[in-house]
C-alpha positions as CSV (number, residue, x, y, z in Angstrom):
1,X,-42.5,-24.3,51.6
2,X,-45.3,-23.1,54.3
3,X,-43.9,-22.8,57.7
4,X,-45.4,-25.0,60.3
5,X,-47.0,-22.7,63.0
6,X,-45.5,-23.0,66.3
7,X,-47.1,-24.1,68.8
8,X,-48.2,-21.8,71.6
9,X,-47.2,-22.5,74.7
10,X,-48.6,-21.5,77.9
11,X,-47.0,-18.8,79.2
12,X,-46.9,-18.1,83.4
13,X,-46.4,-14.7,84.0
14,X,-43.4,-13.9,86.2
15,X,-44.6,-13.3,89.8
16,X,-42.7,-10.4,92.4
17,X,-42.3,-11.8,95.5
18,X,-40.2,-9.8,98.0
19,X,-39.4,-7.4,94.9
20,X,-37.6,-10.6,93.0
21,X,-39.1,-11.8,89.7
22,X,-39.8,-15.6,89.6
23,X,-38.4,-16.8,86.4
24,X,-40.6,-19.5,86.1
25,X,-43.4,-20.3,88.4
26,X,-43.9,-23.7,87.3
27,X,-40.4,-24.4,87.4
28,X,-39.6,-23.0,90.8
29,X,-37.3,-19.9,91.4
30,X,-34.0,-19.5,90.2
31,X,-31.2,-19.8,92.1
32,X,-30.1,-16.3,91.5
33,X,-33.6,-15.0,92.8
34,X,-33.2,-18.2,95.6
35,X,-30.2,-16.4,97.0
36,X,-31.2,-12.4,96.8
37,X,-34.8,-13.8,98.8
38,X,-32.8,-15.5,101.5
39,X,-31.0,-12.6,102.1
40,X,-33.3,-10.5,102.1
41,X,-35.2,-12.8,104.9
42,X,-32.0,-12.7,107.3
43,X,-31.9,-9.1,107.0
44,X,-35.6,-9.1,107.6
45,X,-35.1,-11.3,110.5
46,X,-32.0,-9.3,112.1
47,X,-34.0,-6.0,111.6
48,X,-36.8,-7.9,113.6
49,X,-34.3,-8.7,116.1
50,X,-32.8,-5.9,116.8
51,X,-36.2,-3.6,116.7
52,X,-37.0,-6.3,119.8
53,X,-33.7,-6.0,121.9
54,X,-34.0,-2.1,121.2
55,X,-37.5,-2.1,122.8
56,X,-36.6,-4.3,125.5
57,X,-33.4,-2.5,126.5
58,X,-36.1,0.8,126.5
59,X,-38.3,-0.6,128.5
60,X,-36.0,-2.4,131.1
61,X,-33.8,1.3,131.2
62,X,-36.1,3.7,130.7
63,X,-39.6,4.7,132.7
64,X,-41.9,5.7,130.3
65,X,-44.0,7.3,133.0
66,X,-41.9,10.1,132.5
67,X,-43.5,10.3,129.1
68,X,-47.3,11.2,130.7
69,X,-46.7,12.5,134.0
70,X,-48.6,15.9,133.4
71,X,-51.9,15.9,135.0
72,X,-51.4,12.9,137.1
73,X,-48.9,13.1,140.8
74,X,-46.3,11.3,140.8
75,X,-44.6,13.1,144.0
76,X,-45.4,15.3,146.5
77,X,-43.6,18.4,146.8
78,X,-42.4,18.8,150.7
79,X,-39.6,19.6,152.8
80,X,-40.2,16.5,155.1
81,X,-38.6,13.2,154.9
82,X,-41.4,11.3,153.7
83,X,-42.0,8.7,150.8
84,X,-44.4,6.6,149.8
85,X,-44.3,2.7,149.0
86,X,-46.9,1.1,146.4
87,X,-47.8,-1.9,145.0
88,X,-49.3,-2.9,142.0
89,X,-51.2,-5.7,140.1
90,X,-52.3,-7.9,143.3
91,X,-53.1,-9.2,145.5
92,X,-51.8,-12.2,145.0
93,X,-52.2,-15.4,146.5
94,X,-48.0,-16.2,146.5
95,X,-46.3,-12.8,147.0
96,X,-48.8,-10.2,148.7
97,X,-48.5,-12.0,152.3
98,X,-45.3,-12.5,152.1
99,X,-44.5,-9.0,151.1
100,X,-47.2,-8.0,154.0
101,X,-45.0,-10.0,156.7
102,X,-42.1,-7.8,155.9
103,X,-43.8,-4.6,155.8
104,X,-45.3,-5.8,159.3
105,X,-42.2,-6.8,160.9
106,X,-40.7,-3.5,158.9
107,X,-43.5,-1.4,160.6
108,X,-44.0,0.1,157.4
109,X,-47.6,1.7,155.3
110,X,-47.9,0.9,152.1
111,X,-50.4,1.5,149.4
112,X,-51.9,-1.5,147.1
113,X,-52.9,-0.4,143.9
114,X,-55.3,-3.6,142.9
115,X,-56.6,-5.3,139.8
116,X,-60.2,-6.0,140.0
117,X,-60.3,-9.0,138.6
118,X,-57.4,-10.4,141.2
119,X,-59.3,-8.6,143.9
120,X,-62.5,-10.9,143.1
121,X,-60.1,-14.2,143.2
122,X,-58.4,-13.8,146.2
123,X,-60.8,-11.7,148.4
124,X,-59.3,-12.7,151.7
125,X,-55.8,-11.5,150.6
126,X,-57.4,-8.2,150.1
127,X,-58.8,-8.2,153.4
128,X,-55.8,-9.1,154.8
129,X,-54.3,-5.7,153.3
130,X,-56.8,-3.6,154.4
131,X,-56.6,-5.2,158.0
132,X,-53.3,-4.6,158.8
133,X,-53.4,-0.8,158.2
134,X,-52.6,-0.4,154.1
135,X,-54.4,1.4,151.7
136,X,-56.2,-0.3,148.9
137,X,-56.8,1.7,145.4
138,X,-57.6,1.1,142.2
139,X,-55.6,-0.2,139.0
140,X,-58.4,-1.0,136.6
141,X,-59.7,-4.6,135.7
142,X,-57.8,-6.4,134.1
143,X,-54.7,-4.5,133.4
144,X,-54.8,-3.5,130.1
145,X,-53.5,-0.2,128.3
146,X,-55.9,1.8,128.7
147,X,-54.9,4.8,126.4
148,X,-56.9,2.5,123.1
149,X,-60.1,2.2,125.3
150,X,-62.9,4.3,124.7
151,X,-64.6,6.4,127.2
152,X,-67.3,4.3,128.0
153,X,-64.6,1.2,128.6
154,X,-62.6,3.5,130.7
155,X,-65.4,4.5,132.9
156,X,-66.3,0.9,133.3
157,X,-62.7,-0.4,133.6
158,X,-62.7,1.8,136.4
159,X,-65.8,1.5,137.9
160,X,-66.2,-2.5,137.7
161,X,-62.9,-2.0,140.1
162,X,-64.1,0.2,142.4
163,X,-66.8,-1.6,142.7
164,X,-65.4,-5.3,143.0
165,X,-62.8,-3.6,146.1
166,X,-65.8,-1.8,147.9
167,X,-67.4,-5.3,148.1
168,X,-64.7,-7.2,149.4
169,X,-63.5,-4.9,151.7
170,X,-65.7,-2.0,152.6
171,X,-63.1,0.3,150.8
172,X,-64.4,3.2,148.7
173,X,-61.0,4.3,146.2
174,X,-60.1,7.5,145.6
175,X,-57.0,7.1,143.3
176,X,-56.4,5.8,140.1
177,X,-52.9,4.4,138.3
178,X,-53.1,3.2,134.9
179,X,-51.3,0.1,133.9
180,X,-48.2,1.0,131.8
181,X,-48.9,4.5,132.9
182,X,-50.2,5.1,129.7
183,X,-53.2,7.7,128.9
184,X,-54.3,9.9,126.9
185,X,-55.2,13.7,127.7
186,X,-58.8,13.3,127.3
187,X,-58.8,10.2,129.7
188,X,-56.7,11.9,132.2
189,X,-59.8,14.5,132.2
190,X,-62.2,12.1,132.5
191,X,-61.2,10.1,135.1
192,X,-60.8,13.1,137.2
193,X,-64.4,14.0,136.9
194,X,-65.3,10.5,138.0
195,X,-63.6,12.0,141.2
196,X,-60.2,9.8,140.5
197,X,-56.9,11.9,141.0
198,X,-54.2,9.9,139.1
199,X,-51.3,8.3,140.5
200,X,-48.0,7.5,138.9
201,X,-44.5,7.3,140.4
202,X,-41.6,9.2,141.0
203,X,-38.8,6.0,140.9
204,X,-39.5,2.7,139.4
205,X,-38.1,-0.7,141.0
206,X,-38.7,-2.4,137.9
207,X,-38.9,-5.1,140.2
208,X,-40.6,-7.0,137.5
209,X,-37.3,-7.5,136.0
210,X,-36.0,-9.2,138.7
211,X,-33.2,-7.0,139.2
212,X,-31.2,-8.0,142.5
213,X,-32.5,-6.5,145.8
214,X,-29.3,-5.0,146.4
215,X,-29.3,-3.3,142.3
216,X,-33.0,-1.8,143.9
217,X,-32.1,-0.8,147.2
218,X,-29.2,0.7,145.8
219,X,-31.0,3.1,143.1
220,X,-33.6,4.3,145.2
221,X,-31.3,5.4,147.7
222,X,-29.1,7.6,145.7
223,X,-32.1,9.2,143.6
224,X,-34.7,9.1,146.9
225,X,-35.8,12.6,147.5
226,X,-38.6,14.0,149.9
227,X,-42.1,13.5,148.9
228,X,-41.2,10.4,146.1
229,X,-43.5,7.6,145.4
230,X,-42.1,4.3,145.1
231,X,-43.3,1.8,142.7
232,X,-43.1,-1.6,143.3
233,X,-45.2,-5.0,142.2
234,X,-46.9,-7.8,144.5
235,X,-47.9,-9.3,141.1
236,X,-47.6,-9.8,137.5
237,X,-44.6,-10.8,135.0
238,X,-43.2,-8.8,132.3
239,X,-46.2,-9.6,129.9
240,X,-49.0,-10.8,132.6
241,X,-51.6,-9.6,135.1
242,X,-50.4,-12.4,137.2
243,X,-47.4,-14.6,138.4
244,X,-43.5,-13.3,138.3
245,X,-41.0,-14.0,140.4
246,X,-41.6,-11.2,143.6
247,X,-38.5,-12.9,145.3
248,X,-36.6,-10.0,144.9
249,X,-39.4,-7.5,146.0
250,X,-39.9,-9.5,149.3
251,X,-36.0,-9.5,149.8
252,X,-35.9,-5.5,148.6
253,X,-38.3,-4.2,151.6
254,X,-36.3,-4.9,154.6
255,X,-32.6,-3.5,153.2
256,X,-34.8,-0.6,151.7
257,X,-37.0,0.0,155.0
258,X,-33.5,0.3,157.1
259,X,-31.1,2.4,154.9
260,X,-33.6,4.4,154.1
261,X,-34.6,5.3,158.0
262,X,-30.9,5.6,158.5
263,X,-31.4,8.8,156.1
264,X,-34.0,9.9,158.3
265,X,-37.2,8.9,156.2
266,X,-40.5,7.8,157.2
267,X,-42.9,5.7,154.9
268,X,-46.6,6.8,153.9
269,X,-49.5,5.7,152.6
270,X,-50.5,7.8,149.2
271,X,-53.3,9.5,151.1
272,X,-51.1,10.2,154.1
273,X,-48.4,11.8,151.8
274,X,-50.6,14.3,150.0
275,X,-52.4,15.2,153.3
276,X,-48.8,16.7,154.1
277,X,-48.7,20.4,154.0
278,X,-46.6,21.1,150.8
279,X,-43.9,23.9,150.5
């Protein structure tokens, strides 16, 4: 008797996803392979997790200015009592007057570094700065890392700055601070043939953490040495140009300002500070 041909089916190949084998696309995946994918998606997720709250404990701990600081000042080597408070990311139309009421009733310097871009939406802020005795320079546009730009963007980054501050307030800049710190060798070179000398930071507030005033006040002062640059923030958030909480920065200048005179320091613009004879 002739065997009745089977007939053929239509077969759907098996499919890897996340290295499993579906059994049976039409049908849906086993509950075998079901299992193994989940698991392999909560270790996925954990390894996310804690790749994030690694980088965030880096960045809140450590100052990765240390990272780039050759070729660029980040302190002034002297003998005298002398440091220098800056500010970056403004001005701002909340925290930059109220951080410039302390430093006037502090009788205190300080040096702004300023976004372009924030300089050109509060022009009378920026004034304001530059009226009452601070020094205004330049921290690009728009506050982006730099170190991916090419060196046409950097020269413009720059330049658009420079340009935006000399407008506003009559200001010519003569130093440079990258946002994040970050750049590369070659951009370090070229921004000092624009004329730029680059300025970094010898202790970081991270006031953009919002640490408490007293946590601040209390670092500098046990790692303040003679010649150090302060950085601070009158602007910006963890991942923005603009806004943050400066509470703590406007509460920080006053408790900083007095123990620090107690240890028989003076505060400096940047300009001041590196027209100090060095040892």
């Amino acid at each position: 008797m002739a065997k009745v041909p089977s007939q053929k089916q239509n077969h759907i190949p098996q499919i890897p996803i996340f290295g499993l084998k579906v059994v049976d696309f039409a049908d849906g995946i086993s509950v075998k392979g079901h299992m193994k994918l989940k698991k392999k998606l909560i270790i996925f997720a954990i390894s996310i997790a804690v790749i994030a709250l690694g980088f965030a404990v880096f960045t809140i701990f450590f100052d990765q200015a240390v990272l780039v600081r050759k070729g660029t000042i980040y302190r002034h080597t002297t003998s005298e009592k002398v440091v220098a408070l800056t500010f970056d990311d403004g001005p701002s139309v909340e925290w930059t007057p109220l951080i410039l009421d302390e430093l006037k009733i502090a009788g205190v310097k300080a040096t702004f570094f300023m976004l372009g871009e924030h300089v050109q939406r509060y022009p009378e802020i920026a004034r304001r700065v530059v009226a009452e005795g601070h020094e205004i320079e330049n921290h690009s546009y728009g506050h982006h890392v730099l170190i991916y730009y090419k060196t046409e963007e950097l020269i413009k980054e720059i330049k658009d700055t420079e340009k935006a501050i000399k407008d506003v307030t009559g200001r010519t800049t003569q130093y440079f601070r990258p946002p994040k710190a970050w750049l590369s060798s070659a951009e370090k070179k070229t921004i000092n043939e624009m004329g730029y000398k680059i300025i970094l930071w010898t202790l970081n507030s991270k006031d953009w953490v919002t640490f408490h005033d007293k946590q601040i006040v209390s670092y500098i002062t046990r790692h303040i040495q003679p010649g150090d640059i302060l950085l601070f923030h009158d602007s910006g958030g963890a991942l923005t140009a603009e806004g943050g909480d400066r509470k703590q920065t406007v509460r920080t200048i006053p408790r900083l300002v007095r123990k620090l005179k107690e240890k028989g320091y003076r505060f400096v613009t940047v300009e001041e500070l590196l027209e100090i004879e060095g040892q």
